[in-house]
N, CA, C and O atoms as a GROMACS GRO file, in nm:
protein
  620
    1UNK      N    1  28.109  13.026   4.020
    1UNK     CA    2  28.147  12.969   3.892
    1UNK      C    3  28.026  12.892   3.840
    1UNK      O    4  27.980  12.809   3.918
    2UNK      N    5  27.962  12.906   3.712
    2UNK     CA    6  27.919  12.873   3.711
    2UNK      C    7  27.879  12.833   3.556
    2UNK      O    8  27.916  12.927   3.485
    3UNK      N    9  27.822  12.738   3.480
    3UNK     CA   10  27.803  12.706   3.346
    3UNK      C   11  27.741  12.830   3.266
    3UNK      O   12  27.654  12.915   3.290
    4UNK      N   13  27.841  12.797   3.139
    4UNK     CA   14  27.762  12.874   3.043
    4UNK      C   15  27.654  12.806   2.911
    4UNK      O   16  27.694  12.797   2.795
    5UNK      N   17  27.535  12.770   2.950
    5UNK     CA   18  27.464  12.675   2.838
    5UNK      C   19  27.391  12.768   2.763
    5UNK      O   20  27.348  12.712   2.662
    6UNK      N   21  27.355  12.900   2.769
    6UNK     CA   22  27.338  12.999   2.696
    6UNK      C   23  27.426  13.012   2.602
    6UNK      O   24  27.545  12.987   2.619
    7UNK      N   25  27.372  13.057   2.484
    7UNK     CA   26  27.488  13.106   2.386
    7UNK      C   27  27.547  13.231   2.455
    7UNK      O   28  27.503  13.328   2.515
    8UNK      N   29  27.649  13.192   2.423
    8UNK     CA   30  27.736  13.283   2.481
    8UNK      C   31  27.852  13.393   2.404
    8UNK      O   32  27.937  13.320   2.352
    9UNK      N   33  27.882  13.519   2.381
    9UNK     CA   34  27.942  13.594   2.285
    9UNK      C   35  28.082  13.582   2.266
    9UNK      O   36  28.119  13.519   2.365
   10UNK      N   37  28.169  13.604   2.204
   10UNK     CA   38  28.262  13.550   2.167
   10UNK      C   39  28.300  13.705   2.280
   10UNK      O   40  28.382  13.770   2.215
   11UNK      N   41  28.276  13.763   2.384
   11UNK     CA   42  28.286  13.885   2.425
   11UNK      C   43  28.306  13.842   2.584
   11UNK      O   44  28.364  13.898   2.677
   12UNK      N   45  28.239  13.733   2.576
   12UNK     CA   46  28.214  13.687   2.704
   12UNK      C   47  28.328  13.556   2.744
   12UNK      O   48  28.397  13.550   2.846
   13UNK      N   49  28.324  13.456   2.629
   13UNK     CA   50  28.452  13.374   2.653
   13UNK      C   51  28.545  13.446   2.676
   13UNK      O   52  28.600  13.443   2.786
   14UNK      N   53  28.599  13.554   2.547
   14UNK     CA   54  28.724  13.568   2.556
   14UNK      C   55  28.781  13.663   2.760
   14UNK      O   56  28.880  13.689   2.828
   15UNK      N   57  28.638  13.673   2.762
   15UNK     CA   58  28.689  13.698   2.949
   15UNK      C   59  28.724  13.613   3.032
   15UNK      O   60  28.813  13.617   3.116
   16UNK      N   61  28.632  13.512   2.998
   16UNK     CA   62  28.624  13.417   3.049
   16UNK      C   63  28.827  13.366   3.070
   16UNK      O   64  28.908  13.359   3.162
   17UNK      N   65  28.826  13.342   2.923
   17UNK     CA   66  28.934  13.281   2.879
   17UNK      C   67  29.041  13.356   2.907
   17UNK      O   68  29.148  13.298   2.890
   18UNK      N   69  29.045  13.453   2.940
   18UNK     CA   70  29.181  13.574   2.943
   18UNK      C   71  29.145  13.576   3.115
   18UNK      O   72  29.217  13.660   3.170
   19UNK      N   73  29.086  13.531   3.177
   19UNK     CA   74  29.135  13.532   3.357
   19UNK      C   75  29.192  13.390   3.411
   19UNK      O   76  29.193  13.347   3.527
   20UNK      N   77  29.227  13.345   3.322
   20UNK     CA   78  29.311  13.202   3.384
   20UNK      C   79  29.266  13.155   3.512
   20UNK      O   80  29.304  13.200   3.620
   21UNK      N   81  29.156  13.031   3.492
   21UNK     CA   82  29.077  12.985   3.564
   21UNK      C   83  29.013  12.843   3.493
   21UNK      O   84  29.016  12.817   3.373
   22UNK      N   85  28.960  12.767   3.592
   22UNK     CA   86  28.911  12.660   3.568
   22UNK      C   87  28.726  12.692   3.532
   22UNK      O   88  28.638  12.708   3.616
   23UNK      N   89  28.714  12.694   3.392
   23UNK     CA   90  28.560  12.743   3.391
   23UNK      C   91  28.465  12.624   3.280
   23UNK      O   92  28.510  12.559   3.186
   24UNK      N   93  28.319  12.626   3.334
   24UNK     CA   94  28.287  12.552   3.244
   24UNK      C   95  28.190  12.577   3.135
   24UNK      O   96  28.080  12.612   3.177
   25UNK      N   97  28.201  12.568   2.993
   25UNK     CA   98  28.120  12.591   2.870
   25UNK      C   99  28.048  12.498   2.814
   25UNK      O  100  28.078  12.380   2.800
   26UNK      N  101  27.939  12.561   2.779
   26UNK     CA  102  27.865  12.430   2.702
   26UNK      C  103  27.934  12.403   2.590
   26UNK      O  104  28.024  12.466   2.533
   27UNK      N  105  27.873  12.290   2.564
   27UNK     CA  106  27.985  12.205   2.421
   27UNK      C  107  27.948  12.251   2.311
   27UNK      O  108  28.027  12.238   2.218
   28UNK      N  109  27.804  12.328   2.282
   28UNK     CA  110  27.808  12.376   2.191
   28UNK      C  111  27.865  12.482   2.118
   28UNK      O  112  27.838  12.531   2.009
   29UNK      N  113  27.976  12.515   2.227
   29UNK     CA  114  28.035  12.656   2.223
   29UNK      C  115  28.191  12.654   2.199
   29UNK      O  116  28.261  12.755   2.211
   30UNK      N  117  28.246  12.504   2.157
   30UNK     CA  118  28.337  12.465   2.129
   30UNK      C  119  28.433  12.512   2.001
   30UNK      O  120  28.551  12.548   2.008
   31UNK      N  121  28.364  12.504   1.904
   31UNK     CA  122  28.410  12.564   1.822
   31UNK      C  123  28.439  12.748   1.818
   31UNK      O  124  28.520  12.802   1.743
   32UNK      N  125  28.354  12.818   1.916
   32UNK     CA  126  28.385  12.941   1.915
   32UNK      C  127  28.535  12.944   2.006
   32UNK      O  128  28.636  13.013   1.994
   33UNK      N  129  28.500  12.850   2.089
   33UNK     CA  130  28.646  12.910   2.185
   33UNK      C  131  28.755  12.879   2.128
   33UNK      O  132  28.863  12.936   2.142
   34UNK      N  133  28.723  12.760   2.043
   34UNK     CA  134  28.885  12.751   1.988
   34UNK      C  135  28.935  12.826   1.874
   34UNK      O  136  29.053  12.823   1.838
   35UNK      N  137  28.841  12.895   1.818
   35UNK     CA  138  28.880  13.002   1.709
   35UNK      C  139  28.961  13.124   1.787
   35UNK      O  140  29.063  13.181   1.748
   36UNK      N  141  28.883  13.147   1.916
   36UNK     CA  142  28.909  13.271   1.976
   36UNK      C  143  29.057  13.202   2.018
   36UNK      O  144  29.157  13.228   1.951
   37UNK      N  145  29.062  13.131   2.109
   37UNK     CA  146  29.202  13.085   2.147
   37UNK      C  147  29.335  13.075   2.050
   37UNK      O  148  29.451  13.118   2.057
   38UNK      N  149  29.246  12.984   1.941
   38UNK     CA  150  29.392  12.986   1.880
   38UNK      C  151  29.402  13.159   1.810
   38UNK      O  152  29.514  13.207   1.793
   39UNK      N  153  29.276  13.242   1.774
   39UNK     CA  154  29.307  13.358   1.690
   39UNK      C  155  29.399  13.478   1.796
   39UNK      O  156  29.451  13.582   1.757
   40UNK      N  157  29.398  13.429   1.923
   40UNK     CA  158  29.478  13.466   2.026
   40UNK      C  159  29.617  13.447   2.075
   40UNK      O  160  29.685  13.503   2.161
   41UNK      N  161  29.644  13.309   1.957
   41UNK     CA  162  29.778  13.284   1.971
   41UNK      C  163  29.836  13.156   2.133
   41UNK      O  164  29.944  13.133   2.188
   42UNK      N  165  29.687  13.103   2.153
   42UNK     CA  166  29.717  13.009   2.260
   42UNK      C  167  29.727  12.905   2.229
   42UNK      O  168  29.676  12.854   2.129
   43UNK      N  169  29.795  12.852   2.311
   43UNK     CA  170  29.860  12.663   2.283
   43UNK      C  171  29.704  12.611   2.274
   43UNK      O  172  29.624  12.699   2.308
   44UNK      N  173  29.672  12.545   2.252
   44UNK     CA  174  29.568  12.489   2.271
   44UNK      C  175  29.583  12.323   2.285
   44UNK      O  176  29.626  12.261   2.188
   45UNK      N  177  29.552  12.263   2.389
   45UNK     CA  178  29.528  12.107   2.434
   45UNK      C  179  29.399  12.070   2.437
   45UNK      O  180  29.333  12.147   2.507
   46UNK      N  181  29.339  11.987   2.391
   46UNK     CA  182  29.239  11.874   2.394
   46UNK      C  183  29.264  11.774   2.452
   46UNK      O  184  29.362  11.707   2.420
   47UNK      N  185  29.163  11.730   2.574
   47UNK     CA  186  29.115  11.600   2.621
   47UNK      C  187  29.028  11.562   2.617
   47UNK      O  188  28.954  11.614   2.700
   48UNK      N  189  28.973  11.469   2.546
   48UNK     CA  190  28.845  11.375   2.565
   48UNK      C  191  28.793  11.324   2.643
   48UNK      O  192  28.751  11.220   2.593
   49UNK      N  193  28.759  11.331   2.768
   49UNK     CA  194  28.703  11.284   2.919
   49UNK      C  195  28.658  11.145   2.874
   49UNK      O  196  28.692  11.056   2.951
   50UNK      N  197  28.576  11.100   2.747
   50UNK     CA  198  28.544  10.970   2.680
   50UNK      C  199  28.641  10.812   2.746
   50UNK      O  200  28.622  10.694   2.775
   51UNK      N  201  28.764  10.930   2.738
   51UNK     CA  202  28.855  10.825   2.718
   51UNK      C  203  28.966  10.848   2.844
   51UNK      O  204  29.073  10.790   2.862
   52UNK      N  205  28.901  10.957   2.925
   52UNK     CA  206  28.951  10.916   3.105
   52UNK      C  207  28.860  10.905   3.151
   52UNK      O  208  28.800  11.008   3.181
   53UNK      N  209  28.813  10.804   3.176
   53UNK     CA  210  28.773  10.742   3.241
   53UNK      C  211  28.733  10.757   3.403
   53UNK      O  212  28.647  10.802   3.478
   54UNK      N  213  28.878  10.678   3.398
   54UNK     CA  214  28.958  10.661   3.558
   54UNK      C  215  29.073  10.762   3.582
   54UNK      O  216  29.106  10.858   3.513
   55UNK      N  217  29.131  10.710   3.711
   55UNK     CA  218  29.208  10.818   3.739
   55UNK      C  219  29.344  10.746   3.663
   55UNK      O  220  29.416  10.833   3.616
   56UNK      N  221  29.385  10.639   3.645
   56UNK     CA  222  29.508  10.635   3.553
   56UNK      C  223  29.462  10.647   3.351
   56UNK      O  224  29.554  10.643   3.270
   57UNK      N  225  29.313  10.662   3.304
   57UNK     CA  226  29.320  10.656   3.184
   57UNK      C  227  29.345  10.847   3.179
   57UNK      O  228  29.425  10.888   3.094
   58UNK      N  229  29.275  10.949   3.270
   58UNK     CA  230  29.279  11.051   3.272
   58UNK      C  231  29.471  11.057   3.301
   58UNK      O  232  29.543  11.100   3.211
   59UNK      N  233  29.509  11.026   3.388
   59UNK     CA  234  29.714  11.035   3.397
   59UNK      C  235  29.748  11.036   3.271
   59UNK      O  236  29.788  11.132   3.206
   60UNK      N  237  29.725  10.892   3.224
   60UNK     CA  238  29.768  10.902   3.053
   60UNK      C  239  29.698  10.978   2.984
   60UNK      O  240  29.745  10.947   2.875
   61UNK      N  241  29.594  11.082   2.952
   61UNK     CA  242  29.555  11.155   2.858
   61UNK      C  243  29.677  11.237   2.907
   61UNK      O  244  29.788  11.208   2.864
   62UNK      N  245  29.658  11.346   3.004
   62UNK     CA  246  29.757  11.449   3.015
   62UNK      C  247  29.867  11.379   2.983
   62UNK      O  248  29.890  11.456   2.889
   63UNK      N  249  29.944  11.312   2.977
   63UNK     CA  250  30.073  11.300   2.964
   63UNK      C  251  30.066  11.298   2.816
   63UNK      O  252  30.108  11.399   2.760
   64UNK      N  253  30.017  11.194   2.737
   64UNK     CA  254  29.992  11.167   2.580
   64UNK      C  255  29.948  11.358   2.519
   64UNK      O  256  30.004  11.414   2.425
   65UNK      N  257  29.867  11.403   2.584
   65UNK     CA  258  29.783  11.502   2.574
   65UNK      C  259  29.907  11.624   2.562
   65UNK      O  260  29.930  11.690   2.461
   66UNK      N  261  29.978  11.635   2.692
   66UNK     CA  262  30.077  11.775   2.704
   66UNK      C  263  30.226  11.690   2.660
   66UNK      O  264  30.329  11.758   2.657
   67UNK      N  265  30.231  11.591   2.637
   67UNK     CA  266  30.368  11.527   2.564
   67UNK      C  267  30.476  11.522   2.730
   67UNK      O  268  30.596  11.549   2.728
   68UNK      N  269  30.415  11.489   2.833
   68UNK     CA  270  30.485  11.494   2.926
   68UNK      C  271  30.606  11.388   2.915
   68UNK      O  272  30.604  11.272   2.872
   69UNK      N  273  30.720  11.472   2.973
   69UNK     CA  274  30.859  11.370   3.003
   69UNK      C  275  30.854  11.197   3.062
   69UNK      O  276  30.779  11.174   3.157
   70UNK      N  277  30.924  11.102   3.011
   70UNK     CA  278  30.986  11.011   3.088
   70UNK      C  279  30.900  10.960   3.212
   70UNK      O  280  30.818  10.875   3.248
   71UNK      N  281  30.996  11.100   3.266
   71UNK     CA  282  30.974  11.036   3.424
   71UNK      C  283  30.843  11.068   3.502
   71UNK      O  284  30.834  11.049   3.623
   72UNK      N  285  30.736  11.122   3.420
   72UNK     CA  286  30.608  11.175   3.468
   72UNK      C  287  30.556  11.019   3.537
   72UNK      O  288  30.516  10.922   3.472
   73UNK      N  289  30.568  11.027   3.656
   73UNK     CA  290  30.498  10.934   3.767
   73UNK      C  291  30.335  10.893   3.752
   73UNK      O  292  30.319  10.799   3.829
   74UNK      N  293  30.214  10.921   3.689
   74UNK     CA  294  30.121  10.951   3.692
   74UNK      C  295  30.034  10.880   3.806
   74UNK      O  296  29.983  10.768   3.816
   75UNK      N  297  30.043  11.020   3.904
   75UNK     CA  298  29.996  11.008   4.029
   75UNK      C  299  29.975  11.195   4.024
   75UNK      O  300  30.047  11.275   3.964
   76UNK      N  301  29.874  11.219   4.096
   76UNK     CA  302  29.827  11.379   4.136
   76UNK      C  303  29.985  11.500   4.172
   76UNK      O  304  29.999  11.619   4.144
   77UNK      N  305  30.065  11.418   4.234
   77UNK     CA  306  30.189  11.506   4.288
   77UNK      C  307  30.248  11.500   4.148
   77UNK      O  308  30.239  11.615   4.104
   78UNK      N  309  30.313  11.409   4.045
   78UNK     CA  310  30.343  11.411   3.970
   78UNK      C  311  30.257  11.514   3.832
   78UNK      O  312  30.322  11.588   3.758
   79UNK      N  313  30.125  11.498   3.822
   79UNK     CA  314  30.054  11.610   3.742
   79UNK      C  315  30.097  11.736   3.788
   79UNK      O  316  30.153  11.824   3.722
   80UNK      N  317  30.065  11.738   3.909
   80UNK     CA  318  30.112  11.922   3.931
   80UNK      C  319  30.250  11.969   3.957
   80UNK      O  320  30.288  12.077   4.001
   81UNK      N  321  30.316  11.862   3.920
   81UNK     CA  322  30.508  11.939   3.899
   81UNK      C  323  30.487  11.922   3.765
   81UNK      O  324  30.542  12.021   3.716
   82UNK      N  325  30.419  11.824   3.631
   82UNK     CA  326  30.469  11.884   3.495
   82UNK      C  327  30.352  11.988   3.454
   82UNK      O  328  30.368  12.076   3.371
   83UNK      N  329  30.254  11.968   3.512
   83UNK     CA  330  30.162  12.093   3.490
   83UNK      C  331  30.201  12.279   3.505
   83UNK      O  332  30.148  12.384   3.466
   84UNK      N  333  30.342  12.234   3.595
   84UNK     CA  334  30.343  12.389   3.640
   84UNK      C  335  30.518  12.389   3.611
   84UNK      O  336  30.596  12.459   3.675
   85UNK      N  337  30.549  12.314   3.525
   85UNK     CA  338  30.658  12.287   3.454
   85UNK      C  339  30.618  12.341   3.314
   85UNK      O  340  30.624  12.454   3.266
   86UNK      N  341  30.571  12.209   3.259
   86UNK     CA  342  30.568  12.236   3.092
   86UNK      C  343  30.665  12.307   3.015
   86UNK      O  344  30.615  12.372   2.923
   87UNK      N  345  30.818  12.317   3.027
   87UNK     CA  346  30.946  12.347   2.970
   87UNK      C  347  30.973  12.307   2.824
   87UNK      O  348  31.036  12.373   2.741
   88UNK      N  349  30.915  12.187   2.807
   88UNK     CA  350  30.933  12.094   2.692
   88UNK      C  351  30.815  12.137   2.598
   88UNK      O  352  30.792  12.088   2.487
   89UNK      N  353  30.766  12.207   2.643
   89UNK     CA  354  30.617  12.308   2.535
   89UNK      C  355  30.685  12.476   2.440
   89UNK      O  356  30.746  12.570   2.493
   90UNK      N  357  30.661  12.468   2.354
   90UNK     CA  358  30.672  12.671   2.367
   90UNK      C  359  30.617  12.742   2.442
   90UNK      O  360  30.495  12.740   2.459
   91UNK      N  361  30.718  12.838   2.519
   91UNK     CA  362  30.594  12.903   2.579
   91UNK      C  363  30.546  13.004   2.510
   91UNK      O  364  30.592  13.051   2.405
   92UNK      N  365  30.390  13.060   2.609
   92UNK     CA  366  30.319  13.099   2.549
   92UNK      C  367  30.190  13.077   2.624
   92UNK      O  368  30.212  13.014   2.727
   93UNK      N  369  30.057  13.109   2.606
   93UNK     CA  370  29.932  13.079   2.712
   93UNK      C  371  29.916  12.979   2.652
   93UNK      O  372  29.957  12.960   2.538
   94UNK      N  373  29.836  12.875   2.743
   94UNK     CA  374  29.777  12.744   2.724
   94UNK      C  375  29.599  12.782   2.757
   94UNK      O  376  29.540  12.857   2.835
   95UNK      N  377  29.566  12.706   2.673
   95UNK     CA  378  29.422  12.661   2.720
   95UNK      C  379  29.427  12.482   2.701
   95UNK      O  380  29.471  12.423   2.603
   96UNK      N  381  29.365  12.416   2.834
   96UNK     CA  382  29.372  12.291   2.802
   96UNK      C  383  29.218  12.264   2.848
   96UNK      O  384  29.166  12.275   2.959
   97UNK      N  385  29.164  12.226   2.724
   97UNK     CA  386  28.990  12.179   2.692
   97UNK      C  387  28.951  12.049   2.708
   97UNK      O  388  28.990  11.955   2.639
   98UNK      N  389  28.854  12.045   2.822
   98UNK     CA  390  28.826  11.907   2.842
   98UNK      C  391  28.690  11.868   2.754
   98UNK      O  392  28.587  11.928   2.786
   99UNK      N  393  28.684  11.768   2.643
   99UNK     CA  394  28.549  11.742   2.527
   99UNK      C  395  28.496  11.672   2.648
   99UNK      O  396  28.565  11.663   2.750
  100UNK      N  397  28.361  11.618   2.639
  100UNK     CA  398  28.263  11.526   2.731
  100UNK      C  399  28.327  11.524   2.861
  100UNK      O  400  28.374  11.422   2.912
  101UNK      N  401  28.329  11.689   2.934
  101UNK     CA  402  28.391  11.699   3.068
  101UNK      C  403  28.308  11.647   3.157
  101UNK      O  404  28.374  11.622   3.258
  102UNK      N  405  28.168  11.610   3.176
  102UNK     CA  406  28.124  11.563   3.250
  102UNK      C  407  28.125  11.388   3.276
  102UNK      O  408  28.040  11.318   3.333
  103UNK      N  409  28.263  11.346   3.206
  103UNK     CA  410  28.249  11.167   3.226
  103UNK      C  411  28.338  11.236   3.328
  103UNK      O  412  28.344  11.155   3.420
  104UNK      N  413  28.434  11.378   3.372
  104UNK     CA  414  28.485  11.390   3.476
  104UNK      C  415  28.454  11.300   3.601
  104UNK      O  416  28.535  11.230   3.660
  105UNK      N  417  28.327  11.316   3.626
  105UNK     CA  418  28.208  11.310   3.756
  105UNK      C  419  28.259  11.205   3.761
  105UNK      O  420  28.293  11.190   3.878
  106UNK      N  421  28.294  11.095   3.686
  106UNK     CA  422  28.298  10.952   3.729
  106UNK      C  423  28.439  10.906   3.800
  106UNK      O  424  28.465  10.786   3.806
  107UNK      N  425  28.516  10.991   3.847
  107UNK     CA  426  28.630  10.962   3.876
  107UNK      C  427  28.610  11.001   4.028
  107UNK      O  428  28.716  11.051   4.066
  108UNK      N  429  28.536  10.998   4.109
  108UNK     CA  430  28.452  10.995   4.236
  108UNK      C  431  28.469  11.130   4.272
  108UNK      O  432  28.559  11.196   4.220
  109UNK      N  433  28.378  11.186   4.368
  109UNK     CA  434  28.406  11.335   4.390
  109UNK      C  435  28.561  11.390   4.440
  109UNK      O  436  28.607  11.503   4.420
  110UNK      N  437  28.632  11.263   4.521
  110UNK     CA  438  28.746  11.291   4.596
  110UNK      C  439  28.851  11.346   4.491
  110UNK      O  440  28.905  11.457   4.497
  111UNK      N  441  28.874  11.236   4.382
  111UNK     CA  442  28.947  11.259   4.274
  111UNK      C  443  28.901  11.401   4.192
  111UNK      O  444  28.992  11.478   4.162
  112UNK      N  445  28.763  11.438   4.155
  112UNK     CA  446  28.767  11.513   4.111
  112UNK      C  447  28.778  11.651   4.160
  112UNK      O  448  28.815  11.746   4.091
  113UNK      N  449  28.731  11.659   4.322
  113UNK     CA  450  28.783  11.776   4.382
  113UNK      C  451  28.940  11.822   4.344
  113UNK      O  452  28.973  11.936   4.312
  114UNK      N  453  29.036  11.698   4.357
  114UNK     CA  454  29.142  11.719   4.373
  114UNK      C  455  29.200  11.781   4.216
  114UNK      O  456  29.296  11.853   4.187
  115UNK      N  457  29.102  11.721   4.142
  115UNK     CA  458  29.122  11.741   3.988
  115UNK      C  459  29.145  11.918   3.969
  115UNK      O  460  29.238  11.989   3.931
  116UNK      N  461  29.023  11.937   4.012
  116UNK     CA  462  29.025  12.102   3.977
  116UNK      C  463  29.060  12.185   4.080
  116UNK      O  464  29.018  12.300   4.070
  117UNK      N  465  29.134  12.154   4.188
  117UNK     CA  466  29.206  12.230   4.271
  117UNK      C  467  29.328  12.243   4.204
  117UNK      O  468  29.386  12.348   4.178
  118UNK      N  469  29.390  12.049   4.160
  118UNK     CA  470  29.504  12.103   4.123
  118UNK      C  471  29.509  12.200   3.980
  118UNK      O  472  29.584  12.298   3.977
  119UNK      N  473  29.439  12.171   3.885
  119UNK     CA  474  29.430  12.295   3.774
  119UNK      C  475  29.404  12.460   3.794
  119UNK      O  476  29.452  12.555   3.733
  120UNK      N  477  29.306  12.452   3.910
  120UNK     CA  478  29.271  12.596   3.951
  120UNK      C  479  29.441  12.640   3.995
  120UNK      O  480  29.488  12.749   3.964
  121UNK      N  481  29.510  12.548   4.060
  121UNK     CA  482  29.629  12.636   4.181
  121UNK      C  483  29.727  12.626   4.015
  121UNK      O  484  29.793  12.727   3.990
  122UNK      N  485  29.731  12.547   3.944
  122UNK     CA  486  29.821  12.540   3.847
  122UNK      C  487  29.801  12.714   3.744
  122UNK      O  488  29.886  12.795   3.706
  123UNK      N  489  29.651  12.711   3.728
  123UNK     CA  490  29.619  12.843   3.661
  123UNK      C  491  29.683  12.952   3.746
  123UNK      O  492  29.736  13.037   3.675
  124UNK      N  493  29.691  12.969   3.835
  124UNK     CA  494  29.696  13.109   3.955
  124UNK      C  495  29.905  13.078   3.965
  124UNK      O  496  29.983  13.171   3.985
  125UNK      N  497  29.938  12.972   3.952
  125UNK     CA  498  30.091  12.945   3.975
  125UNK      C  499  30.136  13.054   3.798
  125UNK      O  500  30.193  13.162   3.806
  126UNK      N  501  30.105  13.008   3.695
  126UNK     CA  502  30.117  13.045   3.540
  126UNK      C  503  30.067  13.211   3.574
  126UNK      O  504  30.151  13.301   3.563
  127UNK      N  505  29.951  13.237   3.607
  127UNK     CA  506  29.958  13.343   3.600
  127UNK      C  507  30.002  13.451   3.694
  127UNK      O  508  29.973  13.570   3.678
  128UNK      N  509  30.082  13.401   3.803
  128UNK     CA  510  30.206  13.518   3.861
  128UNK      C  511  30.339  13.513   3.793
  128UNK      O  512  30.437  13.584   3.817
  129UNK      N  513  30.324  13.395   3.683
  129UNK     CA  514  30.414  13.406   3.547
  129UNK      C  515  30.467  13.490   3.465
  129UNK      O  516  30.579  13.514   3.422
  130UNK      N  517  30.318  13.547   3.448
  130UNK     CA  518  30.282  13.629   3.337
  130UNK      C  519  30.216  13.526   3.218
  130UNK      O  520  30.231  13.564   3.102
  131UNK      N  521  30.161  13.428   3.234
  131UNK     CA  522  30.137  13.328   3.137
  131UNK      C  523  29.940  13.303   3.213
  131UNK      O  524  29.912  13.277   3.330
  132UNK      N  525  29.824  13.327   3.073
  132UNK     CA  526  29.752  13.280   3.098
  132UNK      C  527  29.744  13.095   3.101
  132UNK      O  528  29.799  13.057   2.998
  133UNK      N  529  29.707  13.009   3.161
  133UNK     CA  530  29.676  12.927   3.159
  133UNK      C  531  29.491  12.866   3.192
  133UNK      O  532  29.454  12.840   3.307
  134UNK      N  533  29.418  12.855   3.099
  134UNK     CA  534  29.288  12.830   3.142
  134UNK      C  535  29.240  12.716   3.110
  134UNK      O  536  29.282  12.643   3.020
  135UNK      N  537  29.130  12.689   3.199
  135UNK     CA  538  29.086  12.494   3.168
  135UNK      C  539  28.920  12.556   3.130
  135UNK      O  540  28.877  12.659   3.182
  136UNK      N  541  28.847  12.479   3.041
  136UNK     CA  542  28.750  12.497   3.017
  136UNK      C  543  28.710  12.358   2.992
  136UNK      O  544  28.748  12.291   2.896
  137UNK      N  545  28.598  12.304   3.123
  137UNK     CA  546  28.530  12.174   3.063
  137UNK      C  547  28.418  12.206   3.018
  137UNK      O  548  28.333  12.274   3.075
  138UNK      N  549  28.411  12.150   2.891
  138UNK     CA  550  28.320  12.132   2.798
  138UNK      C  551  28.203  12.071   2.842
  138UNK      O  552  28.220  11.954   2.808
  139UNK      N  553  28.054  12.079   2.917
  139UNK     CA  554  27.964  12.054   2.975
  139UNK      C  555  27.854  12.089   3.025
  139UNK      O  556  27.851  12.211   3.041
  140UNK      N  557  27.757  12.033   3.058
  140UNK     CA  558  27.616  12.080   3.169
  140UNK      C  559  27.648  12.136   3.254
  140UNK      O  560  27.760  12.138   3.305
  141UNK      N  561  27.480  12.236   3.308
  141UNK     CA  562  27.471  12.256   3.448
  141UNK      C  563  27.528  12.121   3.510
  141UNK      O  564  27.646  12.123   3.472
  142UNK      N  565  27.511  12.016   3.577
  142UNK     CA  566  27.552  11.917   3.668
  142UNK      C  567  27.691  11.967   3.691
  142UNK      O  568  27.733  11.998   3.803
  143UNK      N  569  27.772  11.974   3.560
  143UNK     CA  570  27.918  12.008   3.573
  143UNK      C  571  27.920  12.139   3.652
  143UNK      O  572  27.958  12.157   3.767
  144UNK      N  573  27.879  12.209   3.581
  144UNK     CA  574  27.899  12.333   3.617
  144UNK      C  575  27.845  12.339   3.775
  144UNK      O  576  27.897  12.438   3.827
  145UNK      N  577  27.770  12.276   3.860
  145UNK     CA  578  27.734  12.253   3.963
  145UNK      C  579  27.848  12.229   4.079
  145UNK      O  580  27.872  12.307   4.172
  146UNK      N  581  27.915  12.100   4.052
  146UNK     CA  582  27.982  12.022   4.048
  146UNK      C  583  28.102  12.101   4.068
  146UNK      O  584  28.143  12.111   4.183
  147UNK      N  585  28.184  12.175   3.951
  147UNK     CA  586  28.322  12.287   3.971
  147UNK      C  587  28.280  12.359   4.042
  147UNK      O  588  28.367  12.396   4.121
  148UNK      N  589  28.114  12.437   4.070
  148UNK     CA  590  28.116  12.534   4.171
  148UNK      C  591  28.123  12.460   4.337
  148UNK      O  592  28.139  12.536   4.432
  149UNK      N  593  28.114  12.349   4.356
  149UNK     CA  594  28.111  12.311   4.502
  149UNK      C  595  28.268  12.278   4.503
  149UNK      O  596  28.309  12.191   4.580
  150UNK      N  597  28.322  12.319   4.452
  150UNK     CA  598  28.484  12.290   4.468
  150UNK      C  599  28.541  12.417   4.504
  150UNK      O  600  28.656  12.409   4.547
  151UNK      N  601  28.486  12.542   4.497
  151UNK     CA  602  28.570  12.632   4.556
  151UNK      C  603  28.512  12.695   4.679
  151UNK      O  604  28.399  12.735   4.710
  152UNK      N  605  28.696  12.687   4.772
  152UNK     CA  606  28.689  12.735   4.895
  152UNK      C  607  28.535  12.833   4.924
  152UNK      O  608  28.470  12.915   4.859
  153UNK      N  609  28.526  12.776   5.047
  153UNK     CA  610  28.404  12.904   5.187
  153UNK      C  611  28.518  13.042   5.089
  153UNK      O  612  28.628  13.026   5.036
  154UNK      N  613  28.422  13.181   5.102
  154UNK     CA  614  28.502  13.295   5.104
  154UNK      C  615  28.625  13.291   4.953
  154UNK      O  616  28.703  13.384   4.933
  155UNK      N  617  28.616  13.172   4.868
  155UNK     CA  618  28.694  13.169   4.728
  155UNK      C  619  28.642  13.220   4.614
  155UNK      O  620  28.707  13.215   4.510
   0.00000   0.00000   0.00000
C-alpha cells in the first residue's frame, strides 16, 4: 500500500476506490475523488484529522461525522459495532475521507495501528455485504509509509 503523490488518473482512483480498502491519496487529488465518488453514487463522509487530534476528539468526529446513535460509547469496540452497523445511514457504498490525514500520526502508533485495522476489517466486513466501503487518507509519503507498516507479514 502505498501513497499516491503523483497525479494520479481519475482511472486509477476509481480502482483504487471500487476495492474497498484503506488507501492513501495526496490532497491534491481531493477534489477528483470526490467528483468520482459522488458521480458514482457514494455516501461520501469527511473528516478533518485538524480537529482529531486525540483519540477522544477523533471518537467525536466519527460520531458527529457518521451521525452515530445515543449509545455510541466512544471507545475502539464501540467504533467498530457502529462502523459495521451504520443502519441509521441509506444504504449504499460509503467512502469516508480523512482531510490533513497525517495529524493521524499523532494519536501514537498503538492507536493508530488500531485505527486502520479497525477500518481495513470494517472495509472487508461491508464488502462480503455487497457494499463498497473505502477510507482514503488524504496525505504524504510519511502517511503512506506509516498505513503500509500496518499490514499483516504475508497481507
Amino acid at each position: 500500500m502505498t501513497g499516491m503523490a503523483e497525479k494520479t488518473s481519475p482511472n486509477e482512483i476509481f480502482e483504487r476506490l471500487t476495492r474497498a480498502d484503506v488507501f492513501v491519496l495526496d490532497p491534491g487529488q481531493e477534489a477528483k475523488l470526490l467528483r468520482l465518488a459522488e458521480g458514482l453514487g457514494f455516501r461520501v463522509f469527511l473528516i478533518d484529522a485538524e480537529h482529531a487530534r486525540s483519540k477522544p476528539e477523533l471518537l467525536a468526529a466519527f460520531a458527529d461525522t457518521l451521525s452515530f446513535p445515543e449509545y455510541f460509547g466512544y471507545n475502539w469496540d464501540a467504533l467498530d459495532e457502529c462502523i459495521r452497523d451504520l443502519g441509521w445511514l441509506e444504504r449504499g457504498n460509503f467512502l469516508l475521507a480523512f482531510r490533513r490525514a497525517s495529524r493521524l500520526l499523532g494519536l501514537g502508533a498503538k492507536d493508530f495501528v488500531v485505527l486502520v485495522d479497525l477500518l481495513r476489517q470494517a472495509a472487508l466486513f461491508w464488502k462480503a455485504d455487497g457494499v463498497i466501503f473505502s477510507v482514503v487518507l488524504l496525505g504524504g509519503a510519511d502517511l503512506a509509509d506509516a498505513v503500509a507498516r500496518t499490514v499483516p507479514e504475508g497481507g
